[in-house]
C-alpha positions as CSV (number, residue, x, y, z in Angstrom):
1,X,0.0,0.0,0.0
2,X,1.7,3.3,-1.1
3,X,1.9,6.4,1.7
4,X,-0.1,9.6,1.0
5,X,2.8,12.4,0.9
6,X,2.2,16.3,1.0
7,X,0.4,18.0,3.5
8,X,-3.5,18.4,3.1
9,X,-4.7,21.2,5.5
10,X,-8.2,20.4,7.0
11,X,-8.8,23.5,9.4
12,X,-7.3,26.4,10.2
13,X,-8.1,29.2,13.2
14,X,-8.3,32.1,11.5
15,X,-9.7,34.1,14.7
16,X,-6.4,33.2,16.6
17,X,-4.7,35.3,14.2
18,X,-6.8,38.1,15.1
19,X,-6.9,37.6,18.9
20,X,-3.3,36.7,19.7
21,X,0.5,37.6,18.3
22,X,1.8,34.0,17.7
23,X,5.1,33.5,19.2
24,X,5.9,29.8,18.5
25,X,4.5,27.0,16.5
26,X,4.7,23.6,17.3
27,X,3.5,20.5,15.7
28,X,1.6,17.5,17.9
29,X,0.1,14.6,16.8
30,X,-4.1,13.9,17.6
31,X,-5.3,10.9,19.5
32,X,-8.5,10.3,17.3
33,X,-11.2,7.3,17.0
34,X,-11.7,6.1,13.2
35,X,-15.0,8.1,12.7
36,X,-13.6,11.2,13.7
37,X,-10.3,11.0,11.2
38,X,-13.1,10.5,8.9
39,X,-14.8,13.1,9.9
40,X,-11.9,14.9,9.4
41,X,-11.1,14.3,6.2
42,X,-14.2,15.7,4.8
43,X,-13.1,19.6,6.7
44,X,-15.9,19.2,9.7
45,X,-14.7,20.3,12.5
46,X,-14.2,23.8,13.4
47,X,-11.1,25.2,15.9
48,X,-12.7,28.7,16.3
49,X,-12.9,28.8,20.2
50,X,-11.1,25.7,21.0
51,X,-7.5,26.2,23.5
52,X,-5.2,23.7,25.1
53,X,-4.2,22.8,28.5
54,X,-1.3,20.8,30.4
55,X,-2.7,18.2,33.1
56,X,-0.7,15.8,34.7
57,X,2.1,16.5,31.8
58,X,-0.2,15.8,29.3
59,X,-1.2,17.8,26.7
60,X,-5.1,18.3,25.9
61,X,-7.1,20.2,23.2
62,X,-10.7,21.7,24.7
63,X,-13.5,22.6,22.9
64,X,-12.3,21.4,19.6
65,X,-15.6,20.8,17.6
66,X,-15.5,17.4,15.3
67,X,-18.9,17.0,13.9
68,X,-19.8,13.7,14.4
69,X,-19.5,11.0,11.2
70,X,-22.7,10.2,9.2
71,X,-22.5,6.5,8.3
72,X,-20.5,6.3,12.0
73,X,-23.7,5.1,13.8
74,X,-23.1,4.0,17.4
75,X,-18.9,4.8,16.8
76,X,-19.6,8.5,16.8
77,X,-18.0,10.6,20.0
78,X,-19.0,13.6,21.4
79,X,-18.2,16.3,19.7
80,X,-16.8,18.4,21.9
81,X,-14.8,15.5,24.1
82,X,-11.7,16.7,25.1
83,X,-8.5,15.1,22.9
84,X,-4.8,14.1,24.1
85,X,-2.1,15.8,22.0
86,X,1.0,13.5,21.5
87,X,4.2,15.9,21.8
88,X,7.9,14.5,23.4
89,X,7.8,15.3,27.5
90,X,10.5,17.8,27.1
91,X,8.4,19.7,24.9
92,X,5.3,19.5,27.1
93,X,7.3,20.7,30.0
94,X,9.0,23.3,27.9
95,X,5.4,24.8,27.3
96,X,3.8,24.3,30.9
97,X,7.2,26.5,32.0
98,X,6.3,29.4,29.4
99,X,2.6,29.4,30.0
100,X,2.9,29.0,33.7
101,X,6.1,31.9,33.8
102,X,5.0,34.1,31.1
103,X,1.1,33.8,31.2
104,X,1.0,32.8,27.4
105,X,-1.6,30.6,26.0
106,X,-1.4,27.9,23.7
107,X,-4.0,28.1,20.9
108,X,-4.7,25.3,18.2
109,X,-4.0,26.8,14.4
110,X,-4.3,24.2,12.3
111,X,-5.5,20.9,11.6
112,X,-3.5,19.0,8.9
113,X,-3.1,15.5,7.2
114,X,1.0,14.9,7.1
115,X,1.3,11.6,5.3
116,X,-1.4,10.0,6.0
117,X,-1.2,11.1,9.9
118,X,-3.7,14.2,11.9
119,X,-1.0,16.4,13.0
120,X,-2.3,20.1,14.5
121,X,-0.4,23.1,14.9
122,X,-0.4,24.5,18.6
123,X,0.9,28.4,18.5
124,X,1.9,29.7,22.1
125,X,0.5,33.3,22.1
126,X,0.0,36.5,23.4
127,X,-2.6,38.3,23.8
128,X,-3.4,41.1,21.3
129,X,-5.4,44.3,22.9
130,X,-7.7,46.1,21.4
131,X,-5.4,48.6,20.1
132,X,-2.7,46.3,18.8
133,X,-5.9,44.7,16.7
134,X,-6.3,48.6,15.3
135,X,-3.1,48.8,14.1
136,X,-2.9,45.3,12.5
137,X,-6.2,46.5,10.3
138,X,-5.1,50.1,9.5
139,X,-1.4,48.7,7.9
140,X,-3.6,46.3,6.1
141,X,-6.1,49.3,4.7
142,X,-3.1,51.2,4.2
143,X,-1.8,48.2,1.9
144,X,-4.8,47.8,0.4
145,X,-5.2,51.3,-0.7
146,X,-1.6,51.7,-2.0
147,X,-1.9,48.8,-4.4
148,X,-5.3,49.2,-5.5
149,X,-4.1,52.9,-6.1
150,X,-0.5,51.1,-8.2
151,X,-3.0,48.9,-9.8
152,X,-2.0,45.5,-8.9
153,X,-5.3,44.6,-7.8
């Protein structure tokens, strides 16, 4: 059987982009059931409001919406059931020091197929107030207008 290669993006968080300055990215595998890969494979799930958190030096993923498989009948999960990242302990302790010293939070980014494989892409972030959220959308105006005024749009 031949591998899938290439990287096939099923989700991405757009709104963490807007709410936080991304500092770090960071790849961790998904502990999924088989419906919920499927699920995934056909884009539905939805990483708007979801966040991680470090228990017990394990890495977890909250709120992380997987809608639930239609021919999955009674293999179908909840939704919304919390989900154990797989990352190397060094790295989990790495990011329980920074959140924990620092007051960072770690925010899901993407969800991805690497070669066959969920992978998701965990951002540690700061942040953004209301002003810094101001200033990200005038320079984009300001962009906007100068090349719409050059003529490259």
């Amino acid at each position: 059987m031949a591998k899938e290669t290439g990287v096939k993006i099923a989700a991405q968080n757009k709104k963490a982009y807007h709410d936080y300055f991304i500092l770090e990215k960071f790849e961790a595998g998904i502990e999924l059931f088989g419906t919920e890969v499927k699920s995934i494979r056909l884009g539905k799930l939805n990483l708007k409001d979801s966040w991680c958190m470090i228990k017990d030096g394990e890495i977890f993923v909250n709120n992380m919406h997987i809608s639930p498989y239609e021919q999955g009948n009674i293999f179908n999960r909840d939704p919304l059931r919390v989900k154990r990242l797989l990352m190397h302990k060094s790295e989990i302790r790495r990011l329980f020091a920074k959140v924990k010293q620092d007051g960072l939070a770690l925010v899901p980014l993407s969800v991805y197929f690497k070669n066959g494989r969920a992978k998701i892409e965990i951002g540690l972030c700061k942040g953004k107030k209301l002003y810094d959220k101001r200033e990200v959308e005038a320079k984009k105006s300001a962009e906007k207008k100068i090349k719409s005024s050059v003529g490259l749009i």
